[in-house]
C-alpha positions, 0 to 999 in steps of 0.5 A: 500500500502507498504511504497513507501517514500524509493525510492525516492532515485532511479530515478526521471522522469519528464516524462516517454517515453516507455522505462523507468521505472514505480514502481509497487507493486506486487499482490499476494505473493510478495504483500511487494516487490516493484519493476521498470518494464518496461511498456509494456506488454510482455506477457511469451508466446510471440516469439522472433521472433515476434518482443518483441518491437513491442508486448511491444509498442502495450500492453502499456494499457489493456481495462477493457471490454476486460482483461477476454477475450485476452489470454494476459491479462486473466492470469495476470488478475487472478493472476498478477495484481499489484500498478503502483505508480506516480505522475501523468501523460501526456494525449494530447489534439488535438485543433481542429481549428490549429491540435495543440497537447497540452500536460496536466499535470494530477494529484491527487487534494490532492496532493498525490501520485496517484496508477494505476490498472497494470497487470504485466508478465515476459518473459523469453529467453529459449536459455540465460535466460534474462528476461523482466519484463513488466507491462501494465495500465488497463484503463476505460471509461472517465470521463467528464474531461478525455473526454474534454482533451483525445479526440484524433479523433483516439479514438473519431472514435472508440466510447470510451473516456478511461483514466487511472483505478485510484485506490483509498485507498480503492480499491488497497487492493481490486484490490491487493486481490480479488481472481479472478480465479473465476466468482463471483471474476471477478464480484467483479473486474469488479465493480472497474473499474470504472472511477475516478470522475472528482473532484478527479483530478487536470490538467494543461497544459504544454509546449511541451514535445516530439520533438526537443523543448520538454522539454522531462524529465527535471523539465521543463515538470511539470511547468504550460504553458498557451498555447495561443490557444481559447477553451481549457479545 
């Protein structure tokens, strides 16, 4: 990965709704730049008349089981992949006996900076030449871990516990590289989306991030909060 210490200068997110910014590398020939995207995907086919939001809030995350197969992802997955850099990120726990919503702080267990597999595009308006540069988190099967926090009913219902496709060094020059335009490339990808193991991450929970008492994007949101709730993980 490039040397990512110099935009520490930049911005600072305590935590991240939809219309912030995340850093990410880029793939291919622009594998040195580093640069914030708006996270969403608006692919560069869409119409803007389809409502561009709309298509953003719903391309937030790309299924690895399905990036070869919808027109939106299958290019960015050839050519477009790149590095989404943070230091961690928020997944809720649903407590069951009082419909509690409680927020985790997920992390590195090394304390190190922790890298997202993200497919990247850029839309273009034909009548003004604005642009919106946008980038999607592929995700993949929980680990045991991910699977006790992240259980949402909505995703229980659908079969299929997801987290985050966490790279490690060794996997990001991989995914940055790997010449997908072909089957035997597309195998090899396939092979890293695999689920980070649960030992790799640390997690604690927080007080209430969204909402009129939230702590929203204040250094409040990463400080430890001990929820008084039986059965947590």
């Amino acid at each position: 990965m490039g040397n990512i210490s110099s935009l520490d200068f930049l911005f600072t997110f305590y935590s991240k709704n939809q219309t912030k910014h995340v850093f990410l590398q880029y793939a291919q020939d622009r594998r040195d730049t580093i640069q914030p995207f708006t996270w969403g995907m608006i692919p560069h086919f869409a119409n803007m008349e389809w409502g561009l939001d709309k298509i953003r809030s719903r391309n937030l995350n790309a299924r690895d089981d399905k990036v070869f197969e919808l027109n939106t992802w299958k290019g960015p997955i050839e050519s477009q992949r790149c590095l989404v850099v943070l230091d961690a990120f928020y997944e809720y726990h649903h407590h069951a006996d009082t419909k509690t919503r409680v927020p985790y702080h997920i992390s590195m267990a090394d304390k190190g900076s922790m890298t997202l597999a993200g497919l990247w595009d850029i839309w273009i308006d034909r009548d003004s030449d604005i642009t919106r540069s946008t980038v999607t988190i592929v995700t993949t099967l929980a680990n045991d871990i991910m699977k006790s926090i992240h259980n949402n009913p909505a995703v229980i219902k659908r079969g299929s516990h997801r987290m985050p496709l966490v790279l490690t060094r060794d996997t990001e020059k991989q995914w940055l590289e790997i010449d997908a335009t072909n089957k035997a490339g597309q195998d090899q990808l396939i092979e890293l989306m695999a689920p980070l193991p649960s030992g790799e991450l640390n997690y604690y929970q927080v007080s209430t991030i969204q909402g009129k008492n939230g702590t929203d994007n204040s250094e409040q949101t990463i400080e430890k909060y001990d929820w008084p709730l039986i059965g947590l993980p």
